[in-house]
N, C-alpha and C positions, 0 to 999 in steps of 0.2 A: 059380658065376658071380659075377665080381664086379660092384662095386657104386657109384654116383656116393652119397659122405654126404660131408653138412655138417656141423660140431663146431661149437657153437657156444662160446666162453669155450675155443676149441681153446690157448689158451697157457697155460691153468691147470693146478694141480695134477690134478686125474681127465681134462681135457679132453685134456690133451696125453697122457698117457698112452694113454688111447681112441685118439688119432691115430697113436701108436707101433703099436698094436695090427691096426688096422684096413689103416696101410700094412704091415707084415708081411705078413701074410694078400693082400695083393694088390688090394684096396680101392684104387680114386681117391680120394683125400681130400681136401674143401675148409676150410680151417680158418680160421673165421668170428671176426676179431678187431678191434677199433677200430687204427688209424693208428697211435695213441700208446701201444699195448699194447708190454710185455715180450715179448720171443720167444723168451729164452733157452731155455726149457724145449724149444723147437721145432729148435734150433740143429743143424744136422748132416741133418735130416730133408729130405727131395724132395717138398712139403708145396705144394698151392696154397691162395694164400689170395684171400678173401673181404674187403674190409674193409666194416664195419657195426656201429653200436654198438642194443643194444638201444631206443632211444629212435629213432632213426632209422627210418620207416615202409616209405620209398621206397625207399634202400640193403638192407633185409631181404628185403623184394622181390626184388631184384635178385642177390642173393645164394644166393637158392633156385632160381632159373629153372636147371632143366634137372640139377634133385637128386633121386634115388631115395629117400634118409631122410634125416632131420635128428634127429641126438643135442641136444638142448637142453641143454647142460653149464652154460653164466653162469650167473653169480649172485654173489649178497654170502653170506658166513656172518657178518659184523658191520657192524654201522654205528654210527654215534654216536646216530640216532635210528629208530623206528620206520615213521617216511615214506618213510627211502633205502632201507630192505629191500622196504618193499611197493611203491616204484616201479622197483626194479629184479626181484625175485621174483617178485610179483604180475603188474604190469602188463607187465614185460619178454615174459612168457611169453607175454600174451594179444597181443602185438604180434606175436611168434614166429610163432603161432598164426592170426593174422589173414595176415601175410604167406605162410606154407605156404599155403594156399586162395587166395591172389588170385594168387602164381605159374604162370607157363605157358612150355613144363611142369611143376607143381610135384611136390615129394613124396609119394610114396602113404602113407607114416608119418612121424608122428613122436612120438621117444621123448622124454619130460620128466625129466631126473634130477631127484625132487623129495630128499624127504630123513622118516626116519625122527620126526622132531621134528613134520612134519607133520602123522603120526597122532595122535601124543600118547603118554608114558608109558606104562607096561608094567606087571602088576597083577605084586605077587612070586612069585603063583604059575601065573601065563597070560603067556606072549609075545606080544607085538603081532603079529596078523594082520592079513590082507588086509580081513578080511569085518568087523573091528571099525568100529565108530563113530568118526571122527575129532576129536580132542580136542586141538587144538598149545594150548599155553596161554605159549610164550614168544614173543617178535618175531618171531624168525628164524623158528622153526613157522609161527605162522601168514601172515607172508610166500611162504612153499613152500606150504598151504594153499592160500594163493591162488591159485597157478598151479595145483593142483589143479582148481580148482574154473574156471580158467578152460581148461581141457584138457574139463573135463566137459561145458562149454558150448559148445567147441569141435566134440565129439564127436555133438552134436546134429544140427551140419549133414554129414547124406548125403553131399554135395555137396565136403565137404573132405576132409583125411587124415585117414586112422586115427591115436589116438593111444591109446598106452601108455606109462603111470607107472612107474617105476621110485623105490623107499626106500631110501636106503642107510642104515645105522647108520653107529659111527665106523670112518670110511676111515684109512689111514695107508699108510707107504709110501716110496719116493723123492720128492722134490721137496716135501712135505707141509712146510709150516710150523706146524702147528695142534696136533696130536699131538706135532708133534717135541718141543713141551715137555716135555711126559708123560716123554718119550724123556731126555731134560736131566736131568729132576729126578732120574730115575732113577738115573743118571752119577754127580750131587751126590750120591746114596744118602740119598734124601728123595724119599717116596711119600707126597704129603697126597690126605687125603681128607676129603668133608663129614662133619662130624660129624655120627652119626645116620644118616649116609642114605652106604648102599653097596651100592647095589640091584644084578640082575642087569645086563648090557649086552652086545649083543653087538659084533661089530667084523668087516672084513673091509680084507683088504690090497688094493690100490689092483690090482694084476692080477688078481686075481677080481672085481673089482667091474667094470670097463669089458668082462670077457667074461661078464657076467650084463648086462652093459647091451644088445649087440649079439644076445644071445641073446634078451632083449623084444623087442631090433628087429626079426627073424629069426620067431620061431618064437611069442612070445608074443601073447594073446587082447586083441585092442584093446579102448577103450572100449567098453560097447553105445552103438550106433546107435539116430535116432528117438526114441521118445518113453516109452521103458521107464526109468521113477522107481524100478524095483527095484533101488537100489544105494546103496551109502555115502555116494558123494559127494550125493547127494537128499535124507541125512538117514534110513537105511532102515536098520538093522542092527542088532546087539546093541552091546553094552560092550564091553570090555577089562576085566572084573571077577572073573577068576582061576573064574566060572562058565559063561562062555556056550558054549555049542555050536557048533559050525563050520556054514555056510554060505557055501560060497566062491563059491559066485554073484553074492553080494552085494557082491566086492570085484574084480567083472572087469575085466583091464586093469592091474590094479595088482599089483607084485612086489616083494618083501623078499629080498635078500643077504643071506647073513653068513657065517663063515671055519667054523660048524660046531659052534663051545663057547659056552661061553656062561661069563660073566666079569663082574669088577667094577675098579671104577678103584685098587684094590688090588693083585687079581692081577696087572692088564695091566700095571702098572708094578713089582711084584717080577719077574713074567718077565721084561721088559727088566733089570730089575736084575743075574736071574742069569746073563742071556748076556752080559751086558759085563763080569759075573766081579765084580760088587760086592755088599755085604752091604750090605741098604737096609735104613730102617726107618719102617713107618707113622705118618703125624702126622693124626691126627683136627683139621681144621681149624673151627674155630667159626665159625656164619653170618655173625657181624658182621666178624670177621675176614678173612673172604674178600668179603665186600661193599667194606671198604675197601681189601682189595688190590685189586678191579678198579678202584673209584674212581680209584686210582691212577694203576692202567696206562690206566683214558678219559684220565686229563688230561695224561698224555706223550704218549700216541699223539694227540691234539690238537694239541701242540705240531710233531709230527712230521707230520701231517697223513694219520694211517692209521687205522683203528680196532683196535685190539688184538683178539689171540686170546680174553685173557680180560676179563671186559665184565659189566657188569653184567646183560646178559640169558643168559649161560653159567653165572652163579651162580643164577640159576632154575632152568635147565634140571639144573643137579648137585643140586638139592635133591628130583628128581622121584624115586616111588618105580623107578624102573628103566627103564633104554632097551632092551630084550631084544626083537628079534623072529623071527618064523618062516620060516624060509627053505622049508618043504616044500611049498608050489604050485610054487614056481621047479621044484625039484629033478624034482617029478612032472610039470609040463606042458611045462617047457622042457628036462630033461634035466639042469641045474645041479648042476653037484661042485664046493666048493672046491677050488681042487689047494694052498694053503698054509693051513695051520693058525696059530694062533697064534703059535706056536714059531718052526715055519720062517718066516713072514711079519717077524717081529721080526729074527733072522735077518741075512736081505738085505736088511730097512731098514737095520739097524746094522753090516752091510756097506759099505752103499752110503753113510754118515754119516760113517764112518772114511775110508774112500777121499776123500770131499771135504772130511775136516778139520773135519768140523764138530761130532764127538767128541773 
C-alpha cells in the first residue's frame, strides 16, 4: 500500500536519491525544500514539493498536515563554525520534531537520518553498535547528537509520532560531492592518509542506504515511549571498548548501515584506484600538514561563501581510532542486505562520474 512521506533536504545528495527511490516503488512523495534551494538533483522527477526551511516553525507545519512519515534527510556536514551545525542539526530537527506533533493530520513516524559521527568512534577491535554509549567528540557529531537527543525527547511524548534513528557511516555514490574527492585523488594516483591512524571504517553506497532508511521507516522498533531511562540516549549503556557485551535493548530505535566489509581510507581509495585502471600510491599525511591544508581550503571556501568538504573539524574526525560499525540489528529485525558491495558500489559511482565528465 502506498504511502503520503515527506523528504526533507529532498534536493540533497541521500534526500533526492530517497525520493528517486520512494517514487519508483509508487510512494506520493512531498519533497520538503526552501524557495532558493537547487533542484537539479530533482530535475526530470513527478516530485510535489513542499516549501520550508528548517528554521521556519509555521511553514513545517504546514508542510506535514496530511503526511503518513517524514524522512528527516537536511542537515549541514560543514560549517565554518560550530553554532551553524547545531542550529541547523540540533535544533533543525527539534523544530521537525515539534512541527510532526502539532500537524493535523500529522505523521505517525518519523525517521531522523542522523549519522555514524554521532555515536563516536569505533574501538580496533569492536564495531560501533546500537547499544554503545554515545561519544561524537567532533562538531558535526555532536551536532547529529543533538538531534538525537532531541528525537529522545521527542519520543517521550505518547501523544506525538514515533521516531526512529537511522547512522549512516561514509555514504558515497551519484550526486555525492564529499567522497568524490577520495574518488579524484584516486584518478591523480594519490591515496593520502593520516599518519598513524588507519583505523577500520565502514561505508555504504547511497542505494542501500535510502532502502535501509525506508525499511526503519517500515518495519523498524521506534523510540521507547513514556518514561523507560533504560537506553543510550539516558546515559544507560556500556562503551565501545573492543570488550563490552551486546545489549540491544539499550539502543532501541536506532539502526547502523553499511555495504557489509569493512575498510580503511587506504583500501577505499586503492579500490577506486583499481577500477579506473590506475596504479595509486599511499602518502602517509602528517597531522599538521593536513591541518593546514584544511586551514586552507576554510579560507577559499570563505571567499567562495561555502564551507569546504575538508575542514578542520574532518581532520579530527580522520584522526579518531576507526569509524566501523554493525549492521546486524538492521539485517536481523529489519531484514537488511546490501545488494552493492564495495566493488560494485565504486563501480556505478565511477560509472555514473565518467558519463558526466567529471572523470
Amino acid at each position: 500500500m502506498s504511502k503520503t512521506a515527506l523528504v526533507t533536504g529532498a534536493n540533497g545528495f541521500i534526500g533526492s536519491h530517497l525520493v528517486d527511490y520512494l517514487l519508483d516503488r509508487g510512494d506520493r512523495v512531498l519533497a520538503m525544500v526552501r524557495k532558493t534551494s537547487d533542484l537539479s538533483n530533482l530535475e526530470g522527477r513527478e516530485v510535489e514539493y513542499r516549501y520550508a526551511g528548517l528554521r521556519d516553525e509555521e511553514a513545517l507545519v504546514t508542510a506535514m498536515e496530511g503526511v503518513d512519515i517524514v524522512y528527516h534527510v537536511a542537515g549541514l556536514t560543514a560549517a565554518f563554525n560550530p553554532t551553524t551545525l547545531e542550529e541547523v542539526n540540533s535544533a533543525g530537527t527539534r523544530r521537525v520534531l515539534e512541527a510532526a506533533r502539532q500537524a493535523q493530520p500529522g505523521p505517525g513516524r518519523v525517521v531522523y537520518v542522523s549519522s555514524l559521527e554521532a555515536a563516536g568512534e569505533s574501538h580496533p577491535n569492536q564495531a560501533r553498535a546500537e547499544h554503545h554509549l554515545p561519544a561524537p567528540f567532533t562538531n558535526y557529531g555532536r551536532s547529529k547528537f543533538g538531534g538525537e537527543l532531541a528525537a529522545w525527547r521527542a519520543s517521550r511524548d505518547e501523544q506525538g509520532p514515533e521516531v526512529v534513528i537511522v547512522r549512516p557511516p561514509l555514504v558515497y555514490g551519484p550526486r555525492d560531492q564529499d567522497v568524490l574527492q577520495m574518488i579524484q585523488s584516486a584518478n591523480w594516483r594519490l591515496i593520502a592518509t593520516p599518519m598513524g591512524r588507519n583505523g577500520w571504517i565502514s561505508a555504504i553506497h547511497c542505494h542501500d542506504l535510502v532502502r535501509g532508511i525506508v525499511l526503519a521507516g517500515e518495519r523498524g522498533r521506534p523510540l521507547p515511549p513514556g518514561e523507560d531511562l533504560n537506553h543510550i540516549l539516558a546515559g544507560v549503556g556500556p562503551r565501545c571498548d573492543g570488550e563490552s557485551t551486546a545489549v540491544p535493548e539499550l539502543g532501541e530505535g536506532i539502526y547502523f548501515f553499511d555495504d557489509g566489509g569493512r575498510h580503511t581510507i587506504a583500501s577505499f581509495g586503492h579500490e577506486a584506484a583499481r577500477i579506473l585502471g590506475k596504479q595509486a600510491f599511499t602518502l602517509p599525511m602528517p597531522r599538521l600538514l593536513i591541518w593546514l591544508a584544511a586551514i586552507s581550503a576554510e579560507l577559499v571556501g570563505r571567499l567562495k561563501g561555502k564551507a569546504p568538504a575538508l575542514n578542520r573539524d574532518k581532520v579530527v574526525a580522520s584522526f579518531a581510532t576507526g569509524w566501523w560499525c554493525d549492521s546486524g540489528k538492521a539485517r536481523k529485525e529489519l531484514g537488511y542486505s546490501p545488494d552493492m558491495s564495495l566493488n560494485q558500489g565504486l563501480q556505478q559511482t565511477i560509472r555514473w562520474l565518467r558519463d558526466k565528465s567529471v572523470l
